[in-house]
DRENDREN-843255 format. One record per residue (C-alpha): residue number from 0; x, z, y. Coordinates in Angstrom, 2 decimals, m for minus. Layout:
BEGIN
@i=NUM, px=X, pz=Z, py=Y
...
This chain:
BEGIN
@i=0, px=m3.87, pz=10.83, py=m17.43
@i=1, px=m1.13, pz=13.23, py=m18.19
@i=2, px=0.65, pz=14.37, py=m14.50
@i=3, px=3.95, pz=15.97, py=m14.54
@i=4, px=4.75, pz=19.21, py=m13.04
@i=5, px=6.85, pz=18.02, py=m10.65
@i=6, px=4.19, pz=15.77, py=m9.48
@i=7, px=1.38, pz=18.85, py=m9.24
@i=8, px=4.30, pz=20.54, py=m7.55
@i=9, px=4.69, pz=17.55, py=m4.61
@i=10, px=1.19, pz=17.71, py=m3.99
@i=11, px=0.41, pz=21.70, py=m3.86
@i=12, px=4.41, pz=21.53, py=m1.30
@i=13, px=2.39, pz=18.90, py=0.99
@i=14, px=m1.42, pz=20.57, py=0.50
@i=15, px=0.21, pz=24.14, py=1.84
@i=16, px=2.98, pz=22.81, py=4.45
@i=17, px=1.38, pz=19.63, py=5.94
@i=18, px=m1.37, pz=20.81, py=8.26
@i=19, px=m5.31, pz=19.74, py=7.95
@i=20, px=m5.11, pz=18.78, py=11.82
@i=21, px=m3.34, pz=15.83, py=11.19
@i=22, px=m6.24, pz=12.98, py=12.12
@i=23, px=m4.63, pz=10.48, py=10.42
@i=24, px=m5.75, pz=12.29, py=6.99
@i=25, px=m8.57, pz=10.13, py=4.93
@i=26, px=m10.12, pz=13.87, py=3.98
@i=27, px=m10.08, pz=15.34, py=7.51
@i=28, px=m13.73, pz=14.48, py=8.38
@i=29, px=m14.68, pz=15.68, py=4.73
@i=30, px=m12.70, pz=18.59, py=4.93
@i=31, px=m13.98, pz=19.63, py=8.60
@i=32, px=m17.63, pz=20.02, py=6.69
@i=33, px=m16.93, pz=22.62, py=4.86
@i=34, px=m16.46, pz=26.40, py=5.20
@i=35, px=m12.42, pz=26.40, py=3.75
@i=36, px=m9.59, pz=24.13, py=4.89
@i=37, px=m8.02, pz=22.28, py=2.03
@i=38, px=m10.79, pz=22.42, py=m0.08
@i=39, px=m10.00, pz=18.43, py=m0.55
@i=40, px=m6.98, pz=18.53, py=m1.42
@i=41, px=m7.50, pz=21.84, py=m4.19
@i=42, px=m9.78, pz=19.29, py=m5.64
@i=43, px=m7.12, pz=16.65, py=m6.50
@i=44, px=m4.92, pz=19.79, py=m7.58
@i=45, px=m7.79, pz=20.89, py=m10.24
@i=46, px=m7.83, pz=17.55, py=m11.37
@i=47, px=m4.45, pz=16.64, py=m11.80
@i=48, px=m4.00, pz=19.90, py=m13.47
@i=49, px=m6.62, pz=18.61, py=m15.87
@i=50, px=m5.37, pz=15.58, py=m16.73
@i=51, px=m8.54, pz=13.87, py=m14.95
@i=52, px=m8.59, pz=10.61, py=m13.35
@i=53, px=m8.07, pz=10.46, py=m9.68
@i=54, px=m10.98, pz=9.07, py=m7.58
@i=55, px=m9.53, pz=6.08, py=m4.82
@i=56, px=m9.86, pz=8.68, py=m1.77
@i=57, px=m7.99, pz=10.98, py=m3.73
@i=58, px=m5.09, pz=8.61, py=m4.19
@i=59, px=m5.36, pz=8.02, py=m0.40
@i=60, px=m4.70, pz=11.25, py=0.37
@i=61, px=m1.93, pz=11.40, py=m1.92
@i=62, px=m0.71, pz=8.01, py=m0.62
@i=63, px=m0.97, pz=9.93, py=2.50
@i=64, px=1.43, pz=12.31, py=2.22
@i=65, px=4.16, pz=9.84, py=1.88
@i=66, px=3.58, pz=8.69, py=5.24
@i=67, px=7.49, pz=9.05, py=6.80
@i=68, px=5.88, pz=9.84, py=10.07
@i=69, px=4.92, pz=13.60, py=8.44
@i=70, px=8.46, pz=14.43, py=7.30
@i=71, px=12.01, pz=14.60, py=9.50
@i=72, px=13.97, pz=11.37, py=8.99
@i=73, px=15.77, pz=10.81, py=5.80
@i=74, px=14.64, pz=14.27, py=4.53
@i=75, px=12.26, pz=15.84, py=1.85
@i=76, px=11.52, pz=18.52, py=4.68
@i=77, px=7.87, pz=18.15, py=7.22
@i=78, px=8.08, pz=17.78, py=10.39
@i=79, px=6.77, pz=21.10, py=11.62
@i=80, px=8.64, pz=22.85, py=8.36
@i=81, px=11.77, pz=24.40, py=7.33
@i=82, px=11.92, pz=24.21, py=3.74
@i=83, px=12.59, pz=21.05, py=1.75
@i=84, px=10.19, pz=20.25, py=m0.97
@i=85, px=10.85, pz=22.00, py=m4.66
@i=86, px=11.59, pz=18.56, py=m6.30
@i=87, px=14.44, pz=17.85, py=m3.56
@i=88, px=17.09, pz=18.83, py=m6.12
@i=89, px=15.57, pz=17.04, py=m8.89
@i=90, px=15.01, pz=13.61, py=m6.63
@i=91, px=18.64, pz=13.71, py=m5.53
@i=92, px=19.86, pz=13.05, py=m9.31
@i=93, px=17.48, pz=9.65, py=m9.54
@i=94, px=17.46, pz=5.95, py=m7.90
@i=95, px=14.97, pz=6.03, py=m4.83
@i=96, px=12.63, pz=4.00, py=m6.44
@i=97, px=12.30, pz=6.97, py=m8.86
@i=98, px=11.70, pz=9.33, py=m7.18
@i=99, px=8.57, pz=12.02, py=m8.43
@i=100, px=6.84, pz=11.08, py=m5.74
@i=101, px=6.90, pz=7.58, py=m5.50
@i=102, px=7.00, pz=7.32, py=m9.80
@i=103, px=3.00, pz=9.27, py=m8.73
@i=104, px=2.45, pz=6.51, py=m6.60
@i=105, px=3.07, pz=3.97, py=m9.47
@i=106, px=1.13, pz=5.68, py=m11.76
@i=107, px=m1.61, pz=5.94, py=m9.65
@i=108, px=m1.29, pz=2.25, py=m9.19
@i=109, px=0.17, pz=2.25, py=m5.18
@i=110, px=3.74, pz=1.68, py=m4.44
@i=111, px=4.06, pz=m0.07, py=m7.56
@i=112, px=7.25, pz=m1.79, py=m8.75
@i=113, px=7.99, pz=m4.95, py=m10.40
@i=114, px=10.46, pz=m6.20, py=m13.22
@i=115, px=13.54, pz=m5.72, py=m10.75
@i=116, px=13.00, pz=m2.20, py=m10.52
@i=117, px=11.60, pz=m3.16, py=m6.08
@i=118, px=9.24, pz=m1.50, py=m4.45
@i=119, px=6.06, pz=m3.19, py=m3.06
@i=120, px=6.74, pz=m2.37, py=0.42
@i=121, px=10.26, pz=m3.72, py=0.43
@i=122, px=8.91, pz=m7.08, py=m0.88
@i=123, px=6.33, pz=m6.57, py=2.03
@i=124, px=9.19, pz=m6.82, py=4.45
@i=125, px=10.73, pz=m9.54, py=3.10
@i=126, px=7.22, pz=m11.34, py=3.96
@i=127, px=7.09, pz=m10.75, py=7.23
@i=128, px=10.25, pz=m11.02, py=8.15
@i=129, px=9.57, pz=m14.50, py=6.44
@i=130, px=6.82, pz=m15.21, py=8.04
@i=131, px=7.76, pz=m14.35, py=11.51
@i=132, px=11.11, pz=m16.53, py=11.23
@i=133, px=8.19, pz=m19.44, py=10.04
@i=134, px=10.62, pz=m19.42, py=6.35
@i=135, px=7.58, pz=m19.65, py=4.85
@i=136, px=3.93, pz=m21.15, py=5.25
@i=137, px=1.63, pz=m20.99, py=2.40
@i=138, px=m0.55, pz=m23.88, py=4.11
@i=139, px=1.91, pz=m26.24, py=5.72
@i=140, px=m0.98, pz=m27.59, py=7.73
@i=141, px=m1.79, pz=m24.19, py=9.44
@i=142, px=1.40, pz=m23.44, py=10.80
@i=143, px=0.87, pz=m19.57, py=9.93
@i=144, px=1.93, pz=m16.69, py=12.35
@i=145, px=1.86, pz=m13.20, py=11.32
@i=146, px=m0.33, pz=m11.02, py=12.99
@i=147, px=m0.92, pz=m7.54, py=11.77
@i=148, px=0.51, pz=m5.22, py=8.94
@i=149, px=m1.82, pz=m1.98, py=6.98
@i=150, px=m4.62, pz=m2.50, py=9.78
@i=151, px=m6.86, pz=0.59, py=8.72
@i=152, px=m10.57, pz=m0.80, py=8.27
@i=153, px=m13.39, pz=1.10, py=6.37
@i=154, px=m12.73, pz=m0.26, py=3.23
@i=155, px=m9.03, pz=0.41, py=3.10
@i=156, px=m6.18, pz=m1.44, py=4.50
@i=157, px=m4.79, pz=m4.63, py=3.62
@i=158, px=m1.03, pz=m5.60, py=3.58
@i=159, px=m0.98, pz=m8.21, py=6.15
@i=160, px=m3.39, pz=m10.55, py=8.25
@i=161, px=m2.33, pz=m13.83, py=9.18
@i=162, px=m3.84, pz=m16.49, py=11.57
@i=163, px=m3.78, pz=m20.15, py=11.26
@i=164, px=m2.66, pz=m22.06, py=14.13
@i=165, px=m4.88, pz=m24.72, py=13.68
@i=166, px=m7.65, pz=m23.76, py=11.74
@i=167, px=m7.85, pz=m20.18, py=13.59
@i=168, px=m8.24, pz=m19.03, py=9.68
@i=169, px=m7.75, pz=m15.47, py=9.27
@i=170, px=m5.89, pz=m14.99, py=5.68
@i=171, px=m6.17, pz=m11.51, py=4.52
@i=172, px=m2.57, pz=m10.83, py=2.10
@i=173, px=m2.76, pz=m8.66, py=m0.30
@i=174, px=0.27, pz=m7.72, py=m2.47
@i=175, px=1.10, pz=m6.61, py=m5.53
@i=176, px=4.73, pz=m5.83, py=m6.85
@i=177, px=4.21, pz=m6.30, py=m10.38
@i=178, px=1.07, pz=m8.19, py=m12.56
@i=179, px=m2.51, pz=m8.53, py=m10.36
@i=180, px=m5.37, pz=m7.52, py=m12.62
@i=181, px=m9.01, pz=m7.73, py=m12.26
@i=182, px=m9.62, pz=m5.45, py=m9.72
@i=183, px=m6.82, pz=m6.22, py=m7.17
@i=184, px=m8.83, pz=m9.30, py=m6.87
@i=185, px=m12.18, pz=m7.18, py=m6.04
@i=186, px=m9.89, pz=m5.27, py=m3.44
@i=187, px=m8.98, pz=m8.37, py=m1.94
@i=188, px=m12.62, pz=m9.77, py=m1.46
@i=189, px=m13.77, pz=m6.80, py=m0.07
@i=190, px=m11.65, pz=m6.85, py=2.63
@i=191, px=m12.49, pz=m10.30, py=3.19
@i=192, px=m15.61, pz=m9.32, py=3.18
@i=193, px=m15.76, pz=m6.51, py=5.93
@i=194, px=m14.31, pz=m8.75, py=7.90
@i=195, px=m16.28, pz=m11.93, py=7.60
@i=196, px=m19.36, pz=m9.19, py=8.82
@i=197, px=m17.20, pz=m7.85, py=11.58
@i=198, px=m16.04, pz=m10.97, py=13.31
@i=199, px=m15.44, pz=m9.08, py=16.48
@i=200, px=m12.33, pz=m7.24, py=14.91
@i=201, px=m10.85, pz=m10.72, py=13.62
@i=202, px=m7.66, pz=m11.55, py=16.08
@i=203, px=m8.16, pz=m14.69, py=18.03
@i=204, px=m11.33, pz=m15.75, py=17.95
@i=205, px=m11.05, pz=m16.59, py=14.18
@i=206, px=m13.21, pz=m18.84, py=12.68
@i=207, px=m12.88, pz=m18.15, py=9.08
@i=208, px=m11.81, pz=m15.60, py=6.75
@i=209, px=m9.72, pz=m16.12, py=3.27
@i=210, px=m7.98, pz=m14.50, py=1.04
@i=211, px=m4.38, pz=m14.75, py=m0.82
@i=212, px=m3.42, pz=m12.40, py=m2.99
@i=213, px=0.18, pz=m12.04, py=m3.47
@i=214, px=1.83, pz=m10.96, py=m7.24
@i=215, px=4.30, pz=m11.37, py=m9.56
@i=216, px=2.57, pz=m12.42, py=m11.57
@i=217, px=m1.45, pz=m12.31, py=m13.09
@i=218, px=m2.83, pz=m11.08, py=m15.72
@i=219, px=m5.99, pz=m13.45, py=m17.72
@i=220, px=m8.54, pz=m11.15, py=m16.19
@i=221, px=m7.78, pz=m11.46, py=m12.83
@i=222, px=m7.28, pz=m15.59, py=m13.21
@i=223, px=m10.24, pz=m15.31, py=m14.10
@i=224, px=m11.64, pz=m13.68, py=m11.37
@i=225, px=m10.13, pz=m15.75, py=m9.16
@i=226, px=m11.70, pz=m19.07, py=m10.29
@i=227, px=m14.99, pz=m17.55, py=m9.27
@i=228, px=m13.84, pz=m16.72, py=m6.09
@i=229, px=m13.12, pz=m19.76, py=m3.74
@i=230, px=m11.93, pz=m18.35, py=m0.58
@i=231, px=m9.59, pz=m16.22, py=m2.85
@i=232, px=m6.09, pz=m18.12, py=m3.82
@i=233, px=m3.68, pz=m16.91, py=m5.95
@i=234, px=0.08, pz=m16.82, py=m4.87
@i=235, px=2.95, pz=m16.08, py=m7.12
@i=236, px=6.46, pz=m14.70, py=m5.78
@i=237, px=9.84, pz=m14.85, py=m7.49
@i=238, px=13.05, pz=m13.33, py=m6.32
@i=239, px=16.31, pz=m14.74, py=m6.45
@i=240, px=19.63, pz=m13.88, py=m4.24
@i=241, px=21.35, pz=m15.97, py=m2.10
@i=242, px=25.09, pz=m16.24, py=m2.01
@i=243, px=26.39, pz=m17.86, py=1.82
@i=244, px=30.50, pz=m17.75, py=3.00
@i=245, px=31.03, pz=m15.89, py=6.13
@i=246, px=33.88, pz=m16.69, py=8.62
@i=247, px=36.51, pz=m14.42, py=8.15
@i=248, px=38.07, pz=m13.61, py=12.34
């Protein structure tokens, strides 16, 4: 995979001005085994540098680094730092949603965006904020209610758990901005999994655990996929604006 320099520069800004302390970071118990800080995050450095493949914990530390929490609002500059990152001038010339860091994100296949140039998490927003106002309901019988958003479990962290009102179903949501392939569906089930054998973190004394996985659209692979998995269903999402008349004082 060929990696920019501006994206080797974001990462070596965040690896030597966001501090290992942080215990929030998916490498900190890794790190804290070895004789030299960083060492992690060198690793991902060597191997963007090489062109190689990153590994999925890489990608969550790089995922990591975008956390807004770690940098002072609506800056390119950490929290506990004084200089902005070397891209900052660079970013300022292109749309948000193209930004180096975020375009790393994409390529790494997080923070992806769809046909009409939106970012996953904005479409994440827009279902909840959905959700909550009861706009939607994917099973009208349920009577859905949202209940969580990222919850971090050891097998990652899925978009957003709701619970059935009736049924006390816990659906797992997983989203995906642009086409779902194969392996968004094995994402998916996992999570289900882990959670089907750790009933005692499902909300509300759930009874059962599915999944719905959430795209624009899916590619024949992960159809496939799908068919094999029942407690897995497919949902697809379009966009479309709305035009009301406001009442002009």
């Amino acid at each position: 995979m060929d990696y920019s320099p501006e994206e080797i520069t974001f990462l070596k800004f965040c690896t030597e001005n966001i501090p290992c302390e942080l215990s929030e970071c998916p490498a900190r118990d890794i790190c804290e085994q070895r004789e030299k800080g960083k060492e992690f995050c060198l690793s991902i450095l060597d191997k963007m540098g090489s062109g190689e493949e990153l590994a999925e914990q890489d990608i969550d530390v790089v995922d990591f680094f975008l956390t807004p929490k770690l940098w002072k609002k609506g800056t390119c500059v950490p929290k506990d730092g004084q200089e902005p990152c070397p891209n900052s001038n660079e970013c300022d010339k292109r749309p948000a949603e193209h930004e180096v860091c975020t375009v790393l994100l994409r390529k790494l296949d997080r923070g992806e965006v769809n046909k009409y140039g939106i970012l996953e998490d904005k479409i994440q927003k827009v279902i909840v904020r959905d959700v909550t106002k009861s706009m939607i309901d994917w099973h009208a019988s349920e009577g859905l209610k949202y209940y969580a958003e990222k919850p971090k479990i050891d097998v990652g962290e899925p978009d957003i758990l709701l619970i059935g009102s009736k049924s006390k179903t816990l659906y797992v949501i997983e989203l995906k901005a642009a086409v779902a392939k194969r392996e968004h569906v094995g994402q998916l089930a996992s999570y289900v999994g882990w959670y089907r054998e750790h009933p005692e973190q499902c909300p509300e004394q759930c009874t059962n655990v599915k999944g719905i996985l959430v795209a624009e659209d899916f590619d024949s692979r992960a159809i496939y996929a799908l068919k094999a998995c029942c407690d897995l269903e497919p949902r697809r999402f379009d966009l479309h604006v709305e035009i009301k008349p406001i009442e002009l004082q």
